[in-house]
Every structure is written in structure tokens, then in C-alpha cells.
RODO-2510 file (C-alpha; in nm, 4 decimals, decimal comma):
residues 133
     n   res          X          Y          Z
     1     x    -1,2666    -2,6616     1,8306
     2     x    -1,5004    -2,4227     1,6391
     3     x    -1,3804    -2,2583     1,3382
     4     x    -1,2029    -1,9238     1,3391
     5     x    -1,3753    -1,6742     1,0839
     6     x    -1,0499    -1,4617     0,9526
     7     x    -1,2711    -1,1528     0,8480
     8     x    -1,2193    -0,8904     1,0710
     9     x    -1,5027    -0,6337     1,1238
    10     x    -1,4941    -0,2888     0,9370
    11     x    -1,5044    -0,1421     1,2796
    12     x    -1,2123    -0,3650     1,4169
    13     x    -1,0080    -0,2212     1,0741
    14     x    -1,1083     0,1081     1,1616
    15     x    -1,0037     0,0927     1,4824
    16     x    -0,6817    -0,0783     1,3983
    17     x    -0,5708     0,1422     1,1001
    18     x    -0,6523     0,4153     1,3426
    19     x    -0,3917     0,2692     1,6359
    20     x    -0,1376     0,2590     1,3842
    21     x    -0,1626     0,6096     1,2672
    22     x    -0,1407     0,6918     1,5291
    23     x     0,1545     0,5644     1,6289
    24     x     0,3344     0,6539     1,2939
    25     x     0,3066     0,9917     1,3878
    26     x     0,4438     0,9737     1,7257
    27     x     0,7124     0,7738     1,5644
    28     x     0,7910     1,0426     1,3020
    29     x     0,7866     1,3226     1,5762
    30     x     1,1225     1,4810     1,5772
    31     x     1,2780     1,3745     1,2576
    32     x     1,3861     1,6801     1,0206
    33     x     1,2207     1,5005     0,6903
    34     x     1,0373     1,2420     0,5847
    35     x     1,0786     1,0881     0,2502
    36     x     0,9420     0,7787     0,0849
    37     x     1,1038     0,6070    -0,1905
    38     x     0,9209     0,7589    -0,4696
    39     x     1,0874     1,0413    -0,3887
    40     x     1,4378     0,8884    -0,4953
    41     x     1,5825     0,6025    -0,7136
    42     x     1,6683     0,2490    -0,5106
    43     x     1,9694     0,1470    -0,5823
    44     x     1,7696    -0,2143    -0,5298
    45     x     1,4738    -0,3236    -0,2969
    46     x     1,6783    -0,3504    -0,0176
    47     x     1,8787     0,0037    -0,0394
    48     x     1,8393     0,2929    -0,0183
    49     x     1,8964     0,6060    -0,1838
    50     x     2,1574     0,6690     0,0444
    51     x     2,3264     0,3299    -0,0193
    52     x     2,2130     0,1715     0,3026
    53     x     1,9798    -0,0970     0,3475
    54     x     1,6943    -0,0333     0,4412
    55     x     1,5644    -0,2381     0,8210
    56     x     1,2693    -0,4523     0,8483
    57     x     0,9957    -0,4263     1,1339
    58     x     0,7319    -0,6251     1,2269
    59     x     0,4892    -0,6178     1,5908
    60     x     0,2807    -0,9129     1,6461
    61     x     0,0431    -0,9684     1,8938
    62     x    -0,3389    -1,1293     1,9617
    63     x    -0,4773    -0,7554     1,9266
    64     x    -0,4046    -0,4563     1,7046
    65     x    -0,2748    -0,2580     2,0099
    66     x    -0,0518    -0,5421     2,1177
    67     x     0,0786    -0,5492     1,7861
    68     x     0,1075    -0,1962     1,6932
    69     x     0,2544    -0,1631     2,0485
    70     x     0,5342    -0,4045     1,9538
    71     x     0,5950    -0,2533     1,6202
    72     x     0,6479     0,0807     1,7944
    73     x     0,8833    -0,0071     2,0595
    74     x     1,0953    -0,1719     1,7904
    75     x     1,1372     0,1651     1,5730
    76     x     1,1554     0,3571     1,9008
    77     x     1,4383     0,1795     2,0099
    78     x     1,5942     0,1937     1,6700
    79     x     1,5378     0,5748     1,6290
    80     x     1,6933     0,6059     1,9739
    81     x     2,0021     0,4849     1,8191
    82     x     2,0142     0,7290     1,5717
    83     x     2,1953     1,0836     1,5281
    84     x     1,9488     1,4172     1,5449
    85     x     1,8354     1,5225     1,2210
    86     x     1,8651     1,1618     1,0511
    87     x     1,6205     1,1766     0,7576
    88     x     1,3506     0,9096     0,7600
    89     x     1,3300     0,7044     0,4142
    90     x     0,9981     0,4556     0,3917
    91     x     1,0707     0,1934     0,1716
    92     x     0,6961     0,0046     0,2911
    93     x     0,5374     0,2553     0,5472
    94     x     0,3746     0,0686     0,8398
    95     x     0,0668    -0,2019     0,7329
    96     x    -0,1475    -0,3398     0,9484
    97     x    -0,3200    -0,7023     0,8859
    98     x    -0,4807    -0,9965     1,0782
    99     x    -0,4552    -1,3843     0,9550
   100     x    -0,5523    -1,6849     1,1408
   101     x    -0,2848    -1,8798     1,3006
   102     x    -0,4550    -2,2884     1,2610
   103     x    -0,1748    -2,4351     1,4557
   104     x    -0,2818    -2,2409     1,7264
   105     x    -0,6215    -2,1861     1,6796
   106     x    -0,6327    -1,7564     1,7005
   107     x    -0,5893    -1,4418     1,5337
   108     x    -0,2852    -1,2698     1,4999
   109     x    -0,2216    -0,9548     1,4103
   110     x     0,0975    -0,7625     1,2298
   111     x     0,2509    -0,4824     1,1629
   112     x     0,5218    -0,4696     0,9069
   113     x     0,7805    -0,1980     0,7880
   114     x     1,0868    -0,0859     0,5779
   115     x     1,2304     0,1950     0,6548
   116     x     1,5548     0,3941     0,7189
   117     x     1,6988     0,6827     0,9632
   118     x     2,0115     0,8011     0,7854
   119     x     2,2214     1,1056     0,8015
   120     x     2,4177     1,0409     0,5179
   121     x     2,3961     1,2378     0,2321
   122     x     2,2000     1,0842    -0,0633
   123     x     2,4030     0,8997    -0,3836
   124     x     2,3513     1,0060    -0,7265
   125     x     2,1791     0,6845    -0,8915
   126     x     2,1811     0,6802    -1,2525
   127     x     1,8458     0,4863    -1,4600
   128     x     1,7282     0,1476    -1,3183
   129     x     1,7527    -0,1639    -1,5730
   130     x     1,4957    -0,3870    -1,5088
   131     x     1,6400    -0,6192    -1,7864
   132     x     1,4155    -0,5536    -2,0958
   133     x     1,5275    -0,4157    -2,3467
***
């Protein structure tokens, strides 16, 4: 079997950045706000400013469309579930990436997100410790 080259071409990146904005903006269609978490203190990684934690997504597939695809059903679905007017928090907005998979001898490519729909009001959150002094 020859050997997979894992660089993908500036015009594949193009064209896959591209698919996904795409698709975060239909995503993001119809939600009052959008906020990312700069915009707010985390409780923690995980939470957030709301006190929720915040859900993981992630589209594979053997093409950026197939994976961007996947990755958009899954926050469709889970917006679908939501009330109207839930505010959308990004904790990681949606990357896009493509490794080589050895085992099976092809590309694969991801899509991964944190995010939030909440309509609960947000916490007061006092300074974050890290631990140093």
C-alpha cells in the first residue's frame, strides 16, 4: 500500500474552512445572541457561565462535506431540543482538521465543538484561581 501524504492542499483548506462557515451560520440562524466565552468567566472548562456544562460535537467523515455534514446534523438536532430564544455560548467554536487514519489506510476528516444553548440566566462568578499565588 502506498503511503498516504497527510498535507492537505491550500485549496482543499479553503474549500473546507469555507463548508464549515458555512454551516456555522445556518446553525446560528435563529438564536437571539451569540456569545463566546471571553465574553464571561467559566466557572471551569467544562461550564459555563450559566452553570451548565457545556456539550461536545464532533462530525467525521472521508470528506470535509461528509464531516461538516455530520457535525451539523448533530447541533441541529440538539438546537431542536432547545427553548426559543436560548442564548448560544461557544466554549471552542467549530474547527475543522484532516489526519491520516494508518489502521485504515485514509484520510479522515473532523469537526469538533463546545458549545451551549441555554435560557437560563447567567451566574455571577467571582475571580478565577489558577493556583499561583
Amino acid at each position: 500500500m502506498p503511503i498516504l501524504n497527510p498535507i492537505v492542499t491550500a485549496e482543499e483548506a479553503r474549500i473546507a474552512s469555507y463548508l464549515l462557515e458555512m454551516a456555522a451560520d445556518a446553525f446560528e440562524k435563529g438564536t437571539p445572541e451569540r456569545r463566546s466565552l471571553t465574553r464571561g468567566r467559566s466557572l471551569a472548562a467544562a461550564f459555563a457561565i450559566t452553570g451548565e456544562e457545556y456539550v461536545e460535537f464532533l462530525g467525521c467523515g472521508s470528506t470535509a462535506l461528509e464531516a461538516v455534514s455530520a457535525w451539523l446534523k448533530g447541533v441541529q438536532e440538539y438546537k431542536d431540543g432547545k427553548p426559543d430564544g436560548s442564548i448560544l455560548y461557544w466554549r471552542i467554536e467549530p474547527e475543522i482538521d484532516c489526519f491520516v487514519d494508518f489502521r485504515e489506510g485514509k484520510y479522515i476528516w473532523k469537526v469538533y465543538s463546545r458549545l451551549l444553548l441555554s435560557d437560563k440566566p447567567e451566574r455571577e462568578v467571582g475571580p478565577i484561581f489558577t493556583g499561583n499565588a
